[in-house]
C-alpha positions as CSV (number, residue, x, y, z in Angstrom):
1,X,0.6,-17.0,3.2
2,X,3.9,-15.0,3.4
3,X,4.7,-12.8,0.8
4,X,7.2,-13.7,-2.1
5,X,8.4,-12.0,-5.1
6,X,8.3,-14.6,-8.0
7,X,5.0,-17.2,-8.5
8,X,5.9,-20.7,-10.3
9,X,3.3,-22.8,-11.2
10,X,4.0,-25.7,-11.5
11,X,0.5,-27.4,-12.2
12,X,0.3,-30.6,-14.2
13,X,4.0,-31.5,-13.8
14,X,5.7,-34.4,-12.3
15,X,8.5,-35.4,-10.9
16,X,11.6,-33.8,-11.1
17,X,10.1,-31.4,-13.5
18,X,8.7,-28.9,-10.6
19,X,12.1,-28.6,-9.0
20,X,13.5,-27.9,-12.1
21,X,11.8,-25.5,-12.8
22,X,12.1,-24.2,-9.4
23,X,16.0,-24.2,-9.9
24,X,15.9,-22.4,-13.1
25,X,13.5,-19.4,-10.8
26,X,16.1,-19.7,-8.3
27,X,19.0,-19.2,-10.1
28,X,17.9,-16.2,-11.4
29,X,16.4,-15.0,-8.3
30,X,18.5,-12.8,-5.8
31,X,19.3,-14.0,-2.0
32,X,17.2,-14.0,0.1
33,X,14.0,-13.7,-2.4
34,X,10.9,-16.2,-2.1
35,X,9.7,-17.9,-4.7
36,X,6.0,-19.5,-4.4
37,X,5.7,-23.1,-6.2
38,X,2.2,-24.3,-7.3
39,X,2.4,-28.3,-7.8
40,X,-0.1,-31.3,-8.4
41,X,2.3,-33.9,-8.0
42,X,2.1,-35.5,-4.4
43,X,5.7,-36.6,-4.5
44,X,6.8,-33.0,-4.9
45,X,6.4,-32.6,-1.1
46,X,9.2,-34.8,-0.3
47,X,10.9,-33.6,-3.4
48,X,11.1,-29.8,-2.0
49,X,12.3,-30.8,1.4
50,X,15.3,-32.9,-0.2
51,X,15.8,-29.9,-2.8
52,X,15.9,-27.3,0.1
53,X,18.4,-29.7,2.0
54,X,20.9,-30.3,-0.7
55,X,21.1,-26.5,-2.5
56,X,20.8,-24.4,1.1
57,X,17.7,-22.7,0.4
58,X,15.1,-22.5,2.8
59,X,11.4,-24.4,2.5
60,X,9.4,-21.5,4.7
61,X,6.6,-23.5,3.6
62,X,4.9,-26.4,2.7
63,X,1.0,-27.3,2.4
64,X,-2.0,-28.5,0.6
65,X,-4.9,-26.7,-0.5
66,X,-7.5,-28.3,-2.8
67,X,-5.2,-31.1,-4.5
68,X,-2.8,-28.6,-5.1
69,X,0.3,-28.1,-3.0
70,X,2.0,-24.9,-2.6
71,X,5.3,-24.5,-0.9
72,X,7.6,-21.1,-0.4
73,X,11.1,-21.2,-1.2
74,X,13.5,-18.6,0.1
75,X,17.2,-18.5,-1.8
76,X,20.0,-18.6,0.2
């Protein structure tokens, strides 16, 4: 896994909770910054790859690992 500079978990949430949240991190975040999303909701995969579409920022990854799903989110 790459590095990043700020962790969000996001366990236990669903939809549109986790991106939410992962705005709110974002915002505060400075460009260029990754921010590492921990989620159990299955529909957050698609979720992240629409939210990473509409606001610029950049999905570097996306994968699951035990049930959980884990995706790394570089501000634009």
């Amino acid at each position: 896994m790459a590095e990043f500079n700020q962790e969000l978990d996001a366990s236990g949430l669903n939809c549109p909770l986790p991106i939410l949240r992962a705005k709110k991190s974002l915002s505060a975040m400075g460009a260029g910054e990754v921010l590492h999303i921990i989620s159990t909701d299955p529909g957050s995969v698609k979720d992240f790859e629409a939210f990473a579409k509409q606001t610029g920022n950049e999905l570097l990854e996306s994968r699951e690992d035990s049930g959980k799903f884990h995706f790394l989110m570089k501000k634009s």
